[in-house]
C-alpha positions as CSV (number, residue, x, y, z in Angstrom):
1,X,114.9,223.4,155.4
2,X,113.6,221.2,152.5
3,X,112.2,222.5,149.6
4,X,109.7,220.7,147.0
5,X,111.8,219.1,144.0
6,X,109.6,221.5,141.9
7,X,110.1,225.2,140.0
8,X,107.9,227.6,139.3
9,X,109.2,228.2,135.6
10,X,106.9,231.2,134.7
11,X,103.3,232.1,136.1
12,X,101.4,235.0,135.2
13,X,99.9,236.2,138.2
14,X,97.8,238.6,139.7
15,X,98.6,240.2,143.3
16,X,97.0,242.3,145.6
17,X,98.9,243.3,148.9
18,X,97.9,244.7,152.0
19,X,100.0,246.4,155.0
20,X,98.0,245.1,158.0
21,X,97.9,245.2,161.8
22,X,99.0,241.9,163.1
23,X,95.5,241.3,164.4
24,X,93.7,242.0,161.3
25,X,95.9,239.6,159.1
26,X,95.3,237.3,161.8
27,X,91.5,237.6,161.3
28,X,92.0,237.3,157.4
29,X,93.9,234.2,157.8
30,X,91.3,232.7,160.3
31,X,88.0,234.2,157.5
32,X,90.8,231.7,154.7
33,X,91.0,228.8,156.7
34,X,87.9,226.6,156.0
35,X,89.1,226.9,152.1
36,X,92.9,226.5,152.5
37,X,95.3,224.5,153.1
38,X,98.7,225.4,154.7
39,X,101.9,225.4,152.8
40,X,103.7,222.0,153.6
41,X,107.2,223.8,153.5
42,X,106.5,225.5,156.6
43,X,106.7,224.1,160.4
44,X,105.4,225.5,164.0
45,X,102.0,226.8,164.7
46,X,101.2,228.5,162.7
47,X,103.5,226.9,160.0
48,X,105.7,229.4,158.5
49,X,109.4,229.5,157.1
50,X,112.1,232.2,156.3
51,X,112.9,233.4,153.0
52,X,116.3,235.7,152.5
53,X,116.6,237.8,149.0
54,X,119.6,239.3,147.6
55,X,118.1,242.1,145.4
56,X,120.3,242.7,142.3
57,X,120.4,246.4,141.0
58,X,122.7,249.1,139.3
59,X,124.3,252.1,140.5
60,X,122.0,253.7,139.8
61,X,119.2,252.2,141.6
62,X,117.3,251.7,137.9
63,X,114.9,248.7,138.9
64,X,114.3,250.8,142.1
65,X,113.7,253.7,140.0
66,X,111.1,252.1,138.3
67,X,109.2,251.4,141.0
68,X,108.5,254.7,142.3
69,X,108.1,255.7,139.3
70,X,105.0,253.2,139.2
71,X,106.7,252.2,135.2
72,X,104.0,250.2,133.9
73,X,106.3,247.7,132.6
74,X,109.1,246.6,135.3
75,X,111.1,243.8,136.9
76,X,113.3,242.9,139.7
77,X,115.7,241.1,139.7
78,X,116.1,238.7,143.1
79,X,117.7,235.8,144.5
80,X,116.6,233.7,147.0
81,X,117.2,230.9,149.2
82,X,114.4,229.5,152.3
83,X,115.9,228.7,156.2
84,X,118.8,229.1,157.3
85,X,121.3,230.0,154.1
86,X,123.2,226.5,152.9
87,X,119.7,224.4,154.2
88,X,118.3,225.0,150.6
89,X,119.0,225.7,146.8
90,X,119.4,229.4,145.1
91,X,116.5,230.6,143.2
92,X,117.1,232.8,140.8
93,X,113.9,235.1,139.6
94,X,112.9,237.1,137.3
95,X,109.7,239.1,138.3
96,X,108.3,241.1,135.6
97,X,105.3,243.7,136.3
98,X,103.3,243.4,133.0
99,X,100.6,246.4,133.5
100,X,97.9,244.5,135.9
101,X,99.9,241.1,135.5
102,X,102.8,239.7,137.6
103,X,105.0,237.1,134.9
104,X,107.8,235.5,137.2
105,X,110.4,233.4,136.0
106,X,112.8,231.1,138.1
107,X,115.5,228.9,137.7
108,X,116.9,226.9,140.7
109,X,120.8,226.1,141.2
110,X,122.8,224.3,144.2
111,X,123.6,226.6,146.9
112,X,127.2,226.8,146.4
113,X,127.3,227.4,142.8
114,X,125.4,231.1,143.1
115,X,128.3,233.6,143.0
116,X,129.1,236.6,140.5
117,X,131.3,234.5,138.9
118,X,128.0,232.6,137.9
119,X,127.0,235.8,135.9
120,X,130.2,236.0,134.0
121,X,130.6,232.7,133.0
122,X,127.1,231.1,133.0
123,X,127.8,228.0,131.0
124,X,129.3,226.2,134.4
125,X,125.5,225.3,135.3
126,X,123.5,224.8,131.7
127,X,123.6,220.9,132.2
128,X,122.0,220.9,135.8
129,X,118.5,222.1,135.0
130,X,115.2,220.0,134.9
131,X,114.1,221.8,131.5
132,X,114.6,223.7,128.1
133,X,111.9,226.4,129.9
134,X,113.9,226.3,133.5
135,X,117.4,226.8,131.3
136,X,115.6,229.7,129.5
137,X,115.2,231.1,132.9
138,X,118.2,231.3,134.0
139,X,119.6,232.7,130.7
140,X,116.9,235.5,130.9
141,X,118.4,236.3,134.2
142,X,121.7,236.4,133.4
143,X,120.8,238.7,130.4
144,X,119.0,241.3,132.4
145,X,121.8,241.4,135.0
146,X,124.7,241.9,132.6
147,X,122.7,244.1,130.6
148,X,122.2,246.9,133.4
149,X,125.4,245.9,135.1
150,X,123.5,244.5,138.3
151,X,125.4,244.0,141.6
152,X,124.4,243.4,144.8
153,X,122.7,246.3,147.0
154,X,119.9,244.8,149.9
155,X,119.2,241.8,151.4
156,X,115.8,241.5,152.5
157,X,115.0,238.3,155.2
158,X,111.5,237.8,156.7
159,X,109.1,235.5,158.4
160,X,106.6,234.3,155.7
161,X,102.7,232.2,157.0
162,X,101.5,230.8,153.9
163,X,98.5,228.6,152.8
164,X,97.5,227.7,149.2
165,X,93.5,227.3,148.5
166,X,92.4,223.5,148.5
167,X,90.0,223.4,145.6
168,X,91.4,226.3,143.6
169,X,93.7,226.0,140.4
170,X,96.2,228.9,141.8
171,X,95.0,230.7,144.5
172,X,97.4,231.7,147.6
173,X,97.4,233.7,150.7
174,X,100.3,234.8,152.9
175,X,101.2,236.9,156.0
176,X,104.5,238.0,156.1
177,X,106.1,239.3,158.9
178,X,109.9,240.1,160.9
179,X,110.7,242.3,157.8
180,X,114.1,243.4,157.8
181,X,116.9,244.3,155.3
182,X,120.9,245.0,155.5
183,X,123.1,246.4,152.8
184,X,125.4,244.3,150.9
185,X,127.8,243.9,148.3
186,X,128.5,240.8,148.7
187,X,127.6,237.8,146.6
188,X,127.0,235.2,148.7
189,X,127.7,236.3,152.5
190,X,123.8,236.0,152.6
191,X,123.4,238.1,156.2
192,X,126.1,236.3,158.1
193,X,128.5,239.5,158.0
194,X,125.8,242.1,159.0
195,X,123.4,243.3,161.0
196,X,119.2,243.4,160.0
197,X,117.3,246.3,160.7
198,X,114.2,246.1,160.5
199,X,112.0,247.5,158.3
200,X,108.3,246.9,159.9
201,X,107.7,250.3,161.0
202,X,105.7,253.4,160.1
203,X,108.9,255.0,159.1
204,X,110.2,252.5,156.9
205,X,106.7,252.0,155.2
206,X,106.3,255.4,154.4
207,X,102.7,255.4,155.3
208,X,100.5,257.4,158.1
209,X,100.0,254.2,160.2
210,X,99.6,254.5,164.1
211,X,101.0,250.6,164.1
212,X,103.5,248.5,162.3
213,X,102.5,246.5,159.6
214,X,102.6,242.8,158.6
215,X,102.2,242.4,154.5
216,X,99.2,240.1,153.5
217,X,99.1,238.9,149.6
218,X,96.6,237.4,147.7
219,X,97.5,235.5,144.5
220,X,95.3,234.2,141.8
221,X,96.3,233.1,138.3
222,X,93.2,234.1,137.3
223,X,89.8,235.4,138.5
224,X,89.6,235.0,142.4
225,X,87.8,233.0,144.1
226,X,84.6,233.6,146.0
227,X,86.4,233.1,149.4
228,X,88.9,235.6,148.8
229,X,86.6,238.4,147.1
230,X,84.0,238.0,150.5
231,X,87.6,238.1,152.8
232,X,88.3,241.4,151.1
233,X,84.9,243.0,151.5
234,X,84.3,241.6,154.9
235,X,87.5,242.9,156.6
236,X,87.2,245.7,154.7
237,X,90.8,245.6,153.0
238,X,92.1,248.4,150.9
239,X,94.7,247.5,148.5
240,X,98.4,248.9,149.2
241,X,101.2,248.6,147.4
242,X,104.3,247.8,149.1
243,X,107.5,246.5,147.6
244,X,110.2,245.2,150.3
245,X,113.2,246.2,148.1
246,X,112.5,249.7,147.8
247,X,111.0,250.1,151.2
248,X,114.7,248.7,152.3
249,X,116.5,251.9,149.8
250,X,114.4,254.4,151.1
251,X,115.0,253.4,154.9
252,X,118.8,253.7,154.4
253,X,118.8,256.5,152.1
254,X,116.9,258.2,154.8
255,X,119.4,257.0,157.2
256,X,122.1,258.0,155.4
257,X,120.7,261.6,154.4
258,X,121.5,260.9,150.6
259,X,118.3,261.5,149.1
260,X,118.0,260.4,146.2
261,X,121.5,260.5,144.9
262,X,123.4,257.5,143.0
263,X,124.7,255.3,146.2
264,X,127.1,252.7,146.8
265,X,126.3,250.9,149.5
């Protein structure tokens, strides 16, 4: 799958997500349509892609921790590659929960030069980024990741629908969809060793839902716009958090009857 030659260094953002039924995310993408175009990286009808994360932790499940514990100042760290793994570069993020504000760095690398040797010996890479602020991307990441020990624990793979607003500065909506995750430790096997489960259900959501949800997301960069505040109020949306790495611990936790112990996957 191609990708657009261009990186999302940092944006401060805000989010709002929403665990739908199908057919109401379906009306909420119909209610965007007239003020939206739809992301040129996808294909089909509607046009939609796959994304595949490799979520970074600790042994003791810290950046998890942090989010149940609602922290008010929190990141993840993620890495993540679009289609079918090899089709596309690694991106390497950084996203930081800022109380209300979402700050997420990335930094973008060939495929086949993400590894956990990249982590130990960085400087292999420093010459193939676009920018100062890019290379200070990637160095934030490595930073965070040596400095809690991170290894990896989850891969999480879905079907994302994505459209960004035509006359807004930043304004995006997306339906995601197929969520499902499989336990790793491995670097770069990116899913091909394993098997997904899925992780769409009322069980793995942890909600009292009598269907299984698809995750809509609104982004702004700033104040949103009129066309997203009257989708809100019209559907009658109440705001959910949901965070697809957790949601994957606490499905295989549960599995695994280990509560809330220290794991290794």
């Amino acid at each position: 799958m191609k990708r657009s030659l261009a990186v999302d260094i940092q944006l401060e953002r805000h989010e709002a997500k929403y665990v739908l039924p199908p057919a109401v995310a379906r009306q909420a993408v119909e209610f965007a349509a007239p003020f939206c175009t739809p992301d040129p990286h996808g294909s089909g009808s509607p046009a939609e892609y796959v994304i595949t994360t490799l979520q970074l932790d600790n042994r003791a499940l810290s950046l998890h921790r942090a989010k149940e514990l609602e922290a008010t100042n929190r990141f993840k760290l993620r890495v993540r590659t679009y289609g079918e793994p090899g089709s596309a570069p690694v991106f390497m993020e950084v996203k930081q929960k800022l109380g209300a504000n979402i700050v997420k760095s990335r930094s973008r690398i060939p495929f086949d030069r993400w590894g956990e040797d990249l982590i130990r010996n960085p400087e292999q890479v420093m010459g193939s980024f676009d920018s100062a602020m890019e290379r200070a991307a990637f160095l934030t990441f490595v930073r965070l990741a040596r400095e809690i020990g991170a290894e990896p624990f989850v891969l999480v793979r879905y079907t994302r629908e994505s459209y960004f607003g035509s006359n807004d500065h930043y304004a995006r909506i997306s339906v995601d969809r197929k969520l499902t995750y499989q336990p790793t430790r491995s670097w770069d096997d990116w899913g091909r060793g394993g098997t997904w489960r899925t992780m769409d259900t009322t069980v793995a959501q942890r909600k009292d839902f009598v269907y299984s949800g698809v995750v809509l997301e609104l982004k702004t960069l700033g104040d949103a716009p009129v066309w997203m505040i009257d989708l809100v109020e019209q559907l009658g949306l109440e705001r959910m958090g949901n965070c697809k790495y957790s949601t994957a611990i606490w499905q295989e936790l549960s599995f695994r009857g280990m509560g809330d112990r220290v794991v290794d996957f």
